[in-house]
PQR file with spaces between the fields and no chain letter, atoms N, CA, C, O and H, PARSE charges and radii, in Angstrom:
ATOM       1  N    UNK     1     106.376  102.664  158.010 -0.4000 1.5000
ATOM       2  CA   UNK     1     107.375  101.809  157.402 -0.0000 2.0000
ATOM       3  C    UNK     1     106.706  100.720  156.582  0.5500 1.7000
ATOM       4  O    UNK     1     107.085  100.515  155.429 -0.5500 1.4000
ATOM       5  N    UNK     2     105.774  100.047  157.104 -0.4000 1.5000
ATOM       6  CA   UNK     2     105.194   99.191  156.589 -0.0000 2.0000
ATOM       7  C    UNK     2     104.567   99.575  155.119  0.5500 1.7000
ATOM       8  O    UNK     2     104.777   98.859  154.140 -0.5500 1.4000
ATOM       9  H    UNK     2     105.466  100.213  158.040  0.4000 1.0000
ATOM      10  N    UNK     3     103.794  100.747  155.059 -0.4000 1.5000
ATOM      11  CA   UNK     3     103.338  101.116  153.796 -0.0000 2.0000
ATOM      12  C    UNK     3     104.431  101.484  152.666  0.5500 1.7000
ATOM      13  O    UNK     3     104.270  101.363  151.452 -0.5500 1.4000
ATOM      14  H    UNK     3     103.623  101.329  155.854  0.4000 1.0000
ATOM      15  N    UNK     4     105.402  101.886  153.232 -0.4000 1.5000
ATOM      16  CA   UNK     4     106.789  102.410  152.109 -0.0000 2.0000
ATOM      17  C    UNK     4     107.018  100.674  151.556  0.5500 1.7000
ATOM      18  O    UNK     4     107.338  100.394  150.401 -0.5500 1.4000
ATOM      19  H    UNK     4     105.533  101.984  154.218  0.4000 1.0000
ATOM      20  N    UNK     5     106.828   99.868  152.416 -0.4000 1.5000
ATOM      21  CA   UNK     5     107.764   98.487  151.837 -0.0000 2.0000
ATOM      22  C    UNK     5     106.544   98.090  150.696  0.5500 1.7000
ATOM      23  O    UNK     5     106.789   97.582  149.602 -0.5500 1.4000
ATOM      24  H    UNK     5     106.568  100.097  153.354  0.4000 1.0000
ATOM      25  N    UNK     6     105.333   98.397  151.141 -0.4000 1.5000
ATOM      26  CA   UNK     6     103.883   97.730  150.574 -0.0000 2.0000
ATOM      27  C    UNK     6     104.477   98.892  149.085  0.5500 1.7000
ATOM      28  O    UNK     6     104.228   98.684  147.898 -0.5500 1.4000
ATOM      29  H    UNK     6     105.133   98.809  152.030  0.4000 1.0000
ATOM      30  N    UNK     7     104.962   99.601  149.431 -0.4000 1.5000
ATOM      31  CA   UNK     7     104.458  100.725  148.234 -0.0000 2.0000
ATOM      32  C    UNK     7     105.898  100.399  147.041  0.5500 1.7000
ATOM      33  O    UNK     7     105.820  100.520  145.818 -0.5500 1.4000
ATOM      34  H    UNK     7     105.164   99.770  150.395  0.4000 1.0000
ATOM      35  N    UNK     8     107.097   99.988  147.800 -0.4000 1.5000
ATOM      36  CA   UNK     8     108.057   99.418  147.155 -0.0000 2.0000
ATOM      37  C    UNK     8     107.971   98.526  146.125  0.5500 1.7000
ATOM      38  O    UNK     8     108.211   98.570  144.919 -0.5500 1.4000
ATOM      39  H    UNK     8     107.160   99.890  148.793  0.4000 1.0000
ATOM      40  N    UNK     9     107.351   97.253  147.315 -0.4000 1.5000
ATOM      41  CA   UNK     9     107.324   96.051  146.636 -0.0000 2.0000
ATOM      42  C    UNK     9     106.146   96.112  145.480  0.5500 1.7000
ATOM      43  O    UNK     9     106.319   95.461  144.449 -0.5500 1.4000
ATOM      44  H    UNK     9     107.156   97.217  148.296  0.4000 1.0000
ATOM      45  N    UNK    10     105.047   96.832  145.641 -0.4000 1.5000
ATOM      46  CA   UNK    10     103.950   97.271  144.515 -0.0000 2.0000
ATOM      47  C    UNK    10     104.811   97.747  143.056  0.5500 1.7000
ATOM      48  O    UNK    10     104.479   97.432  141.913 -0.5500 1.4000
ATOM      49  H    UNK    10     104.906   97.360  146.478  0.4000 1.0000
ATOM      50  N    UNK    11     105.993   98.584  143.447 -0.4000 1.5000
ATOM      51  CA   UNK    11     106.755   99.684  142.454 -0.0000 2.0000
ATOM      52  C    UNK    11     107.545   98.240  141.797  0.5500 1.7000
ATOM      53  O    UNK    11     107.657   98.369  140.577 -0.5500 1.4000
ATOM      54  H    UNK    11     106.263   98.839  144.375  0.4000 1.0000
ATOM      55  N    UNK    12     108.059   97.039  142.255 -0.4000 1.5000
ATOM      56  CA   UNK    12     108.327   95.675  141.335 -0.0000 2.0000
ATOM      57  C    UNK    12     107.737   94.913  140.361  0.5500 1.7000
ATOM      58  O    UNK    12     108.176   94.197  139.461 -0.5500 1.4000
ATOM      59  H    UNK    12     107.968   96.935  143.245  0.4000 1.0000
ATOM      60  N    UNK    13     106.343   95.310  140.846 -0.4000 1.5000
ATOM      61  CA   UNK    13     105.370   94.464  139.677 -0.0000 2.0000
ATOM      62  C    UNK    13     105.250   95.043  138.542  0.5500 1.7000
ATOM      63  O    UNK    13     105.766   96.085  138.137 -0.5500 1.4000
ATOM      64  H    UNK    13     105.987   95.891  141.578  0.4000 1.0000
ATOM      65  N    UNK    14     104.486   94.263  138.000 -0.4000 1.5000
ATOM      66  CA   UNK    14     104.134   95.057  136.415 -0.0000 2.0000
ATOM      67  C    UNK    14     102.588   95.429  136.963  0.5500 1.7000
ATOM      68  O    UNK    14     101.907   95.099  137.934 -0.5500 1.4000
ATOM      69  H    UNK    14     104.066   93.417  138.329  0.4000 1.0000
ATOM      70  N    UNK    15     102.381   96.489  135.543 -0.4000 1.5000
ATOM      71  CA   UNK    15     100.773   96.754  136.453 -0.0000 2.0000
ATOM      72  C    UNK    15     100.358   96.215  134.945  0.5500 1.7000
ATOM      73  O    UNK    15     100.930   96.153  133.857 -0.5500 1.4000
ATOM      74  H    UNK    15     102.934   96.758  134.754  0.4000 1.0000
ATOM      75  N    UNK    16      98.704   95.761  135.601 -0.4000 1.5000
ATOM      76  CA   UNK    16      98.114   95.104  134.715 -0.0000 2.0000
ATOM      77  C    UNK    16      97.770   95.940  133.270  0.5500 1.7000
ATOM      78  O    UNK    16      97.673   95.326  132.208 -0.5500 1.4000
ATOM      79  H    UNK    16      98.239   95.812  136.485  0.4000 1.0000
ATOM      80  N    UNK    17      97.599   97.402  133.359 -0.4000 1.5000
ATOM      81  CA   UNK    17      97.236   98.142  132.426 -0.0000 2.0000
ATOM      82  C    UNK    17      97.947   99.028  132.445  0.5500 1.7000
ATOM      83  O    UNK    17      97.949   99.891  133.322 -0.5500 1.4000
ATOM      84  H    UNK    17      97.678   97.902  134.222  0.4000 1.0000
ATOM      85  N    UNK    18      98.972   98.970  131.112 -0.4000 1.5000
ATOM      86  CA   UNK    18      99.637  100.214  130.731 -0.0000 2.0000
ATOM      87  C    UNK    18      99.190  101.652  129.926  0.5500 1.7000
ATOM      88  O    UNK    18      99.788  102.466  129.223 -0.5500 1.4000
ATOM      89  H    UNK    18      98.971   98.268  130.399  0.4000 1.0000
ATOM      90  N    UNK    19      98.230  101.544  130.273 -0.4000 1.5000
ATOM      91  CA   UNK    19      96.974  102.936  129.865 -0.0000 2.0000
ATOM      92  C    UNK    19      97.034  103.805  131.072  0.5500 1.7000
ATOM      93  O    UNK    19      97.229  105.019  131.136 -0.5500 1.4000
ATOM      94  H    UNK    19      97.744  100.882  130.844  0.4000 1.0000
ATOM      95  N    UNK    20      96.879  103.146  131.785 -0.4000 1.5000
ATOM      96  CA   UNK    20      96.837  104.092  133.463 -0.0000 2.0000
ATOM      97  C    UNK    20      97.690  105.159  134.007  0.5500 1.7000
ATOM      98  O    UNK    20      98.871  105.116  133.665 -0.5500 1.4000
ATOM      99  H    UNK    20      96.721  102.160  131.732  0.4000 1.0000
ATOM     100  N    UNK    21      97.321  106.095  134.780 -0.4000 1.5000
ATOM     101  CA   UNK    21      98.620  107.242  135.083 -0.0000 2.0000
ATOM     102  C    UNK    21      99.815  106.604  135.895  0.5500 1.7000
ATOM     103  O    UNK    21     100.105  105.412  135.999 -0.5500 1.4000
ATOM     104  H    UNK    21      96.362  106.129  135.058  0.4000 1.0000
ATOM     105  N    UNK    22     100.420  107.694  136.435 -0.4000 1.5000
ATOM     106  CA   UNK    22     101.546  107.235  137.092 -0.0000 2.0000
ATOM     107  C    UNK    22     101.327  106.692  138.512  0.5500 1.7000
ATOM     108  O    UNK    22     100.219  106.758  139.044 -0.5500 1.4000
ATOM     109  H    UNK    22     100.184  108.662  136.350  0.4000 1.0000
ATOM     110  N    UNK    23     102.441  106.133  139.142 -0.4000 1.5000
ATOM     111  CA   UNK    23     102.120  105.513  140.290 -0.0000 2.0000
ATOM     112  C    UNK    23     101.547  107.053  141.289  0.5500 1.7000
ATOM     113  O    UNK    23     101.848  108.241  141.397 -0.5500 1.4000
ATOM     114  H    UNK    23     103.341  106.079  138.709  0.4000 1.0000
ATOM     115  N    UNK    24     100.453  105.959  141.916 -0.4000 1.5000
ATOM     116  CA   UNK    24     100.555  107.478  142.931 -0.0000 2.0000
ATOM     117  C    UNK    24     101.290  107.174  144.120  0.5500 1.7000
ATOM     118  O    UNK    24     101.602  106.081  144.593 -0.5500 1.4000
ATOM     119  H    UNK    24     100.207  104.994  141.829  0.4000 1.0000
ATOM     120  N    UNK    25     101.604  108.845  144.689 -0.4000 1.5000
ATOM     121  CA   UNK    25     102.526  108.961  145.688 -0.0000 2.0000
ATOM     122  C    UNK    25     101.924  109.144  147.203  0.5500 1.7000
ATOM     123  O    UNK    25     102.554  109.383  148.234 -0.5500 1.4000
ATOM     124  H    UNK    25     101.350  109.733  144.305  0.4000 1.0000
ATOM     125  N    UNK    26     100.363  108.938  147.005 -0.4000 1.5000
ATOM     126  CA   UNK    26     100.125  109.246  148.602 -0.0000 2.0000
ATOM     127  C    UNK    26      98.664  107.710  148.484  0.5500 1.7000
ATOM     128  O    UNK    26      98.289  107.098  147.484 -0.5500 1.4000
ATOM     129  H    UNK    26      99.852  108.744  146.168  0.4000 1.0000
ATOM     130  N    UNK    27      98.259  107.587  149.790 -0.4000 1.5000
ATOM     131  CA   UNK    27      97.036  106.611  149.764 -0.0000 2.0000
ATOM     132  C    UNK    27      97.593  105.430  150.311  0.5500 1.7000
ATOM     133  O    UNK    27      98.739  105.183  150.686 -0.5500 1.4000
ATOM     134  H    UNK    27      98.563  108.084  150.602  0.4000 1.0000
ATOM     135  N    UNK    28      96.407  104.648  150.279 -0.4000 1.5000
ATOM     136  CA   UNK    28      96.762  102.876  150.842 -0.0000 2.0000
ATOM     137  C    UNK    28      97.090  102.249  149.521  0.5500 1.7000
ATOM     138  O    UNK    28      96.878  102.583  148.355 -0.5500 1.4000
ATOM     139  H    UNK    28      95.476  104.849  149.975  0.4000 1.0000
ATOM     140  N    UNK    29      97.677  101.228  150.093 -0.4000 1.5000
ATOM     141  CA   UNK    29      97.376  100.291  149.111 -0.0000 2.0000
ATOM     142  C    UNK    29      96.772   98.747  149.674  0.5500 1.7000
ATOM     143  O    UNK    29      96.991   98.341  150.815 -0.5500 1.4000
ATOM     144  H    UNK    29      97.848  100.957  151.040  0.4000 1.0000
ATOM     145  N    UNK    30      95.835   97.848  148.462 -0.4000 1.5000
ATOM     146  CA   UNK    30      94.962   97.121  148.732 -0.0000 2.0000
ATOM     147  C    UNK    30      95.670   95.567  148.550  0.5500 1.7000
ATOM     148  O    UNK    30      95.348   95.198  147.420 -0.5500 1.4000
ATOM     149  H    UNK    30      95.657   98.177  147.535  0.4000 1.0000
ATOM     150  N    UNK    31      96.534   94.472  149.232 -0.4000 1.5000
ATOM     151  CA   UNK    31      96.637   93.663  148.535 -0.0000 2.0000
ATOM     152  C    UNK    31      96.002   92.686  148.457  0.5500 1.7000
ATOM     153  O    UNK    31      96.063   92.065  149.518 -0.5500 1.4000
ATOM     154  H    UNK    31      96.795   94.772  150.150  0.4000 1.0000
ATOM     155  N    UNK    32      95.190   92.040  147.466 -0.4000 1.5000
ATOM     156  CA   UNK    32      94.043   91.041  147.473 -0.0000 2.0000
ATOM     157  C    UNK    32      94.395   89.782  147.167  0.5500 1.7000
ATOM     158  O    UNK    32      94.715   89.585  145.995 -0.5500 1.4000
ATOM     159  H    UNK    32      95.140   92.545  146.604  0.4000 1.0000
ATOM     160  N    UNK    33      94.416   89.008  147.808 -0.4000 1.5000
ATOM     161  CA   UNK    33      94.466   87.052  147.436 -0.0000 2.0000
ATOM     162  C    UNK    33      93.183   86.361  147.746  0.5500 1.7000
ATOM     163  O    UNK    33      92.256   86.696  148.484 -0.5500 1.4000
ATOM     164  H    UNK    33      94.156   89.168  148.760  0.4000 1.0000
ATOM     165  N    UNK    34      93.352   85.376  147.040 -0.4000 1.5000
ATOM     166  CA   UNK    34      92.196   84.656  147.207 -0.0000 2.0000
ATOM     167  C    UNK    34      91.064   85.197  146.585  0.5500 1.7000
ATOM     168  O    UNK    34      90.141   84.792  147.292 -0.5500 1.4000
ATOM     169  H    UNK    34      94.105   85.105  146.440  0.4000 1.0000
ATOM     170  N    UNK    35      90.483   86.014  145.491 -0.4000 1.5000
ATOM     171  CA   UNK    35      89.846   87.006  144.998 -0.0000 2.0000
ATOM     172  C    UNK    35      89.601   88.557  145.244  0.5500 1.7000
ATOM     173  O    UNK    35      89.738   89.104  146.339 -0.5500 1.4000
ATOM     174  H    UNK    35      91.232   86.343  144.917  0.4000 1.0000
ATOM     175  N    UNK    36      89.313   89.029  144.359 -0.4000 1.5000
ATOM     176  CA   UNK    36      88.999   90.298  144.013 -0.0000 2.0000
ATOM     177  C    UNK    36      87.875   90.722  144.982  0.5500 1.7000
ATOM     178  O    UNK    36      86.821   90.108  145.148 -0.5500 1.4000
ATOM     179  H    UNK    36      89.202   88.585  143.470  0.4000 1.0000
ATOM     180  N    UNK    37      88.360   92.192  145.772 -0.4000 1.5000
ATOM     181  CA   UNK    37      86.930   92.408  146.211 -0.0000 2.0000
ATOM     182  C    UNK    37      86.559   94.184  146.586  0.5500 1.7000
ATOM     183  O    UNK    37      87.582   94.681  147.056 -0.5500 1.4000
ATOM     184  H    UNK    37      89.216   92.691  145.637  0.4000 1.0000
ATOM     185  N    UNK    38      85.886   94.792  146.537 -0.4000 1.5000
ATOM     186  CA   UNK    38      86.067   96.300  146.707 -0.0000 2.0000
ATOM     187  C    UNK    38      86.717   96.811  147.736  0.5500 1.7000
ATOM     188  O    UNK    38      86.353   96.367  148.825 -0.5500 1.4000
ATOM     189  H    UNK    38      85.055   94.388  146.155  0.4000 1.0000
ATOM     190  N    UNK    39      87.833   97.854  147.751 -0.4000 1.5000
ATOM     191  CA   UNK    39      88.641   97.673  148.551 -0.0000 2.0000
ATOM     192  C    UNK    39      87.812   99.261  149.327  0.5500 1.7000
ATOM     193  O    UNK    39      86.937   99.958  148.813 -0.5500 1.4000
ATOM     194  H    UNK    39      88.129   98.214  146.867  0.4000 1.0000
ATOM     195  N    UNK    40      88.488   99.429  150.690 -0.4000 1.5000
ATOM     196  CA   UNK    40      87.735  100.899  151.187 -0.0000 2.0000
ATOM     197  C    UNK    40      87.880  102.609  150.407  0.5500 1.7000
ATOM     198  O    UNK    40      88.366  102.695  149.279 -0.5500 1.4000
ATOM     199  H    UNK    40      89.199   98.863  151.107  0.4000 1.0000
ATOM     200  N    UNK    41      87.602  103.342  150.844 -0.4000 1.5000
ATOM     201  CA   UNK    41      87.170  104.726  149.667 -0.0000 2.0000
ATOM     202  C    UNK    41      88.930  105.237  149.406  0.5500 1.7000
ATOM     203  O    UNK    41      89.310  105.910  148.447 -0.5500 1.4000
ATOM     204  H    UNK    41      87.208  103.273  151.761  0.4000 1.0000
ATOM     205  N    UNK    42      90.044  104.577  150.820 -0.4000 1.5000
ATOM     206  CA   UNK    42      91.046  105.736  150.653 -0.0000 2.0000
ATOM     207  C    UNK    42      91.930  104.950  150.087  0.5500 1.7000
ATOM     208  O    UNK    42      93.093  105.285  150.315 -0.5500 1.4000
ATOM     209  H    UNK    42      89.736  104.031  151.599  0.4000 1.0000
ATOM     210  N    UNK    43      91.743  103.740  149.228 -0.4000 1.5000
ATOM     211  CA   UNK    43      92.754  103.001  148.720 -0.0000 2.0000
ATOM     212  C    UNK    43      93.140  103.482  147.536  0.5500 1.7000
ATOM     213  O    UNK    43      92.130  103.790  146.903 -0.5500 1.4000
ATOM     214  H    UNK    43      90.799  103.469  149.043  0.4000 1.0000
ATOM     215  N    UNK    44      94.160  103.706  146.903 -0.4000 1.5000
ATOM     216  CA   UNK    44      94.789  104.128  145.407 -0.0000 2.0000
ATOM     217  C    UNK    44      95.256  103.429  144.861  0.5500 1.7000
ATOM     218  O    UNK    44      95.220  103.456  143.631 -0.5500 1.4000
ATOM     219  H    UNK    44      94.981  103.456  147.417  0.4000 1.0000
ATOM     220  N    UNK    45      96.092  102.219  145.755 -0.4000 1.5000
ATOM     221  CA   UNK    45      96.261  101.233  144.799 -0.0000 2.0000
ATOM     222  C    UNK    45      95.997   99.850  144.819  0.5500 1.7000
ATOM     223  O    UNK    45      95.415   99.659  145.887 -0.5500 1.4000
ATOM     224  H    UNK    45      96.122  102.197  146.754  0.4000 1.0000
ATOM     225  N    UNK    46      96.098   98.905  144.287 -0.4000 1.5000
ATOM     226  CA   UNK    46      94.936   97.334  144.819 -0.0000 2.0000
ATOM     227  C    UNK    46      96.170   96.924  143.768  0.5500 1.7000
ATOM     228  O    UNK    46      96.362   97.452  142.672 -0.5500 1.4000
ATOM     229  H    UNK    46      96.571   99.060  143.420  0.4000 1.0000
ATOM     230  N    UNK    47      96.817   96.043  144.264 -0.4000 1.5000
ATOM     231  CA   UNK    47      97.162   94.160  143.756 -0.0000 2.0000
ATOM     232  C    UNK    47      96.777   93.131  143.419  0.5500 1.7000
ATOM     233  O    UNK    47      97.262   92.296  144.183 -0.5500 1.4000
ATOM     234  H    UNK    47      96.661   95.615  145.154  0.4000 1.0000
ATOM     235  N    UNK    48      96.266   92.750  142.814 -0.4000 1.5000
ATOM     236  CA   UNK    48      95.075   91.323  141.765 -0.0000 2.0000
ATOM     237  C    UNK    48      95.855   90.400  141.491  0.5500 1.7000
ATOM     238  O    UNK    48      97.059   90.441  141.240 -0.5500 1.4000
ATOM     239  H    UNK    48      95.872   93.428  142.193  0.4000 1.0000
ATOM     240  N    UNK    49      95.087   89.471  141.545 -0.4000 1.5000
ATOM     241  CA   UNK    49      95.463   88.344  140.677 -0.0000 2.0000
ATOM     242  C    UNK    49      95.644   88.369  139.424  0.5500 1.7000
ATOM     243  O    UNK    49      94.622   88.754  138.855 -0.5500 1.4000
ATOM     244  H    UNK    49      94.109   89.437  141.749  0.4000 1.0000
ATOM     245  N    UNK    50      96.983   87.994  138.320 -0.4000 1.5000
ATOM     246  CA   UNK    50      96.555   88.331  137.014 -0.0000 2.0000
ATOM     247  C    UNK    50      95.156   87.965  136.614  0.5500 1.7000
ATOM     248  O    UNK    50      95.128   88.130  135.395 -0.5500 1.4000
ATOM     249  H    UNK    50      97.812   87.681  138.782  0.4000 1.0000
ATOM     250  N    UNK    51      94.399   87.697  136.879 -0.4000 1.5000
ATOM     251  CA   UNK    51      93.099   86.429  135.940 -0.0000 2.0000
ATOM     252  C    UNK    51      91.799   87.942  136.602  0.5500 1.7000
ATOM     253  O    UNK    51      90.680   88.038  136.099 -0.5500 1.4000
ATOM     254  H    UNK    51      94.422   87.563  137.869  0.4000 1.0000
ATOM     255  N    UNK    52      92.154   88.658  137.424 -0.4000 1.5000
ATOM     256  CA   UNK    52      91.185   89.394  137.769 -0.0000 2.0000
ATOM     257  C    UNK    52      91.248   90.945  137.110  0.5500 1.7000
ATOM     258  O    UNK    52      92.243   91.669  137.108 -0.5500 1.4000
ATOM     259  H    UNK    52      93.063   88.580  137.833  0.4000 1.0000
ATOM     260  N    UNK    53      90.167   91.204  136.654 -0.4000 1.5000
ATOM     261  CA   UNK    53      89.747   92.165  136.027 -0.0000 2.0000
ATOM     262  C    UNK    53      90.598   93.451  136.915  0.5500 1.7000
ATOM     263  O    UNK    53      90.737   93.188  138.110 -0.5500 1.4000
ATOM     264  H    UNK    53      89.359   90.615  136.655  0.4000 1.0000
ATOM     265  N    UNK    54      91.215   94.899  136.423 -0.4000 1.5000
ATOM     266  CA   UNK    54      92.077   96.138  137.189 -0.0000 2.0000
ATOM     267  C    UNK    54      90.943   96.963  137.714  0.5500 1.7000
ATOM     268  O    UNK    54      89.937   96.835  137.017 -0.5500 1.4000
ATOM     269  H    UNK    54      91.101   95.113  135.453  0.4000 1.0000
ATOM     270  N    UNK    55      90.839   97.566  138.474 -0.4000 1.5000
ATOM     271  CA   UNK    55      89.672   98.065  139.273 -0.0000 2.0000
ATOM     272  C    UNK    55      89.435   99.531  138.571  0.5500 1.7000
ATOM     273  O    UNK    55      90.461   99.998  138.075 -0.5500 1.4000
ATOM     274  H    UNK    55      91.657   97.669  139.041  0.4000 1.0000
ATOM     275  N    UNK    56      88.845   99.930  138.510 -0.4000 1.5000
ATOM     276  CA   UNK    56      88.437  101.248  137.527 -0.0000 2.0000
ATOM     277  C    UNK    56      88.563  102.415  138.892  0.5500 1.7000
ATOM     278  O    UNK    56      87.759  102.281  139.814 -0.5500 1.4000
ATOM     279  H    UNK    56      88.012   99.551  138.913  0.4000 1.0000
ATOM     280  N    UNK    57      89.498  103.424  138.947 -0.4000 1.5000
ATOM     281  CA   UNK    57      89.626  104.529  139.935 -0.0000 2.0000
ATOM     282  C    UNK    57      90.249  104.193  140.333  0.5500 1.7000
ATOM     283  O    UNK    57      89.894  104.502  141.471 -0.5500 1.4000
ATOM     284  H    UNK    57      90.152  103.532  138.199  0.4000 1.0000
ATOM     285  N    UNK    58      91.555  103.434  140.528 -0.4000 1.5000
ATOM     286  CA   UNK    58      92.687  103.198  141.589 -0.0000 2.0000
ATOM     287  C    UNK    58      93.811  102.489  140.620  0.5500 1.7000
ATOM     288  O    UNK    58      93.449  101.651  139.794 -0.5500 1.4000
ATOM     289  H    UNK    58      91.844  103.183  139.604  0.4000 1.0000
ATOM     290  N    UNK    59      94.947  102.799  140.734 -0.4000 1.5000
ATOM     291  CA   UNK    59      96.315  101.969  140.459 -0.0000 2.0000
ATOM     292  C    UNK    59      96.261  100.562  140.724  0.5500 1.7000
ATOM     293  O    UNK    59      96.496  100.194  141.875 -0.5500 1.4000
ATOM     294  H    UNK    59      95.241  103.481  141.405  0.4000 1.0000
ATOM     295  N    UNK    60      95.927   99.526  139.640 -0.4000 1.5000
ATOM     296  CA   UNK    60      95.438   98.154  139.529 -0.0000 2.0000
ATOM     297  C    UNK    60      97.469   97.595  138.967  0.5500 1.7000
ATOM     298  O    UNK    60      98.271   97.817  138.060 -0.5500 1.4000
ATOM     299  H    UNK    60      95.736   99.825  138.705  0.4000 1.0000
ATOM     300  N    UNK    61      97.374   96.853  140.184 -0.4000 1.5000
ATOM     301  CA   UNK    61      98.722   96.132  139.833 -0.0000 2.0000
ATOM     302  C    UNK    61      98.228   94.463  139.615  0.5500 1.7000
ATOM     303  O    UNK    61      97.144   94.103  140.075 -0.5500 1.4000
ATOM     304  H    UNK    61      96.723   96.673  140.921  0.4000 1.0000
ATOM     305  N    UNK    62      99.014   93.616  138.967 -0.4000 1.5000
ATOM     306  CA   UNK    62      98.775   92.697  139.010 -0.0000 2.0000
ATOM     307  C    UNK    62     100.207   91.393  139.702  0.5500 1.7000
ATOM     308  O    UNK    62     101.361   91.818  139.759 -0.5500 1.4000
ATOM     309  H    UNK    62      99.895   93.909  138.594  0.4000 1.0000
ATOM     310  N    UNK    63      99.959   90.192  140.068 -0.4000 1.5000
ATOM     311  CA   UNK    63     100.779   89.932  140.657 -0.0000 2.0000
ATOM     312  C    UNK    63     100.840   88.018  139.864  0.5500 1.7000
ATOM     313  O    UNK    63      99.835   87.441  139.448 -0.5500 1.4000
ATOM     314  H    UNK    63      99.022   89.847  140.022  0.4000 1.0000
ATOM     315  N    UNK    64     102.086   87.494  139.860 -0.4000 1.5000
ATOM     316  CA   UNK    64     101.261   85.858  139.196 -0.0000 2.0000
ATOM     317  C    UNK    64     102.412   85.346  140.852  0.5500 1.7000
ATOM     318  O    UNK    64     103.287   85.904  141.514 -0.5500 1.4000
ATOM     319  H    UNK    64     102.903   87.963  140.198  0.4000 1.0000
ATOM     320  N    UNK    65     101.969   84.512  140.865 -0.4000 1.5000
ATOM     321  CA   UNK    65     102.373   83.516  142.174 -0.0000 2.0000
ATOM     322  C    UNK    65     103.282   82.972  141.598  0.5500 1.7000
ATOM     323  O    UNK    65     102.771   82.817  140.488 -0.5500 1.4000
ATOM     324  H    UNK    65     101.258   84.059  140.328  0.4000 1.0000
ATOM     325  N    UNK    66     104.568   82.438  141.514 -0.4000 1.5000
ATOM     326  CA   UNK    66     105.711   81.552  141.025 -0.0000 2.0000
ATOM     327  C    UNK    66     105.546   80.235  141.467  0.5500 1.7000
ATOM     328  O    UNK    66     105.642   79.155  140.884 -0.5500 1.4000
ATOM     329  H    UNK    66     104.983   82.565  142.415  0.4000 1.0000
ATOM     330  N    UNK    67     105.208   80.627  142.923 -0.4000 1.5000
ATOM     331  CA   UNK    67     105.314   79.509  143.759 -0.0000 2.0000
ATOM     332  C    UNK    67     105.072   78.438  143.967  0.5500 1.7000
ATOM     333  O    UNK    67     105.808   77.468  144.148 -0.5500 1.4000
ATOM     334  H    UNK    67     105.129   81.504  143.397  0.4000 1.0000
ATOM     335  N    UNK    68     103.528   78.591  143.948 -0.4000 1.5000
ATOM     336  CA   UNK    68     102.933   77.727  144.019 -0.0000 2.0000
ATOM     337  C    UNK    68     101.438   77.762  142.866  0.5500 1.7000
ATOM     338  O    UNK    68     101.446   78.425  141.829 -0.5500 1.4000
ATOM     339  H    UNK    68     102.930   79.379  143.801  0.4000 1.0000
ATOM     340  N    UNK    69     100.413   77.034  143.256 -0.4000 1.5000
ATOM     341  CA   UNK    69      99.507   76.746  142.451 -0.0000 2.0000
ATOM     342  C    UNK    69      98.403   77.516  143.402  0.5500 1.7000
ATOM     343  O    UNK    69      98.536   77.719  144.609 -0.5500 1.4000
ATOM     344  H    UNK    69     100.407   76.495  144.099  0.4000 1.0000
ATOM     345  N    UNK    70      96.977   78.000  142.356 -0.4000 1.5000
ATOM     346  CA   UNK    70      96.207   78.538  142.830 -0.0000 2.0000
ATOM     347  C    UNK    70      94.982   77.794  143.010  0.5500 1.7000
ATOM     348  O    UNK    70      94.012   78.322  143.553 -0.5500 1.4000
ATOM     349  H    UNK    70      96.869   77.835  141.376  0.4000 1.0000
């Protein structure tokens, strides 16, 4: 359950690069705060900070904080 909501709420964002294939439908996903960092071998997709570079081999989403300040 937990990964369907992770994989939902991922399917809201914009992704940082519209070059990239389609979402994928199986794998982890990585969400990163506080910086960028290599995520493990079975991840497909990773969440960034806009300001951080999209990871090359995996579905690079990006995310901006509304909220608050970074």
């Amino acid at each position: 359950m937990k990964a369907l909501l992770a994989a939902a709420l991922l399917l809201l964002l914009a992704g940082c690069d519209t070059a990239q294939a389609a979402f994928p439908t199986s794998g982890r996903a990585d969400y990163q705060l506080g910086g960028a960092w290599q995520p493990p071998g079975d991840v497909t997709i990773v969440a960034r900070d806009r300001t951080d570079p999209p990871l090359s081999g995996v579905y690079s989403v990006c995310y901006i904080n509304g909220f608050q300040t970074q």
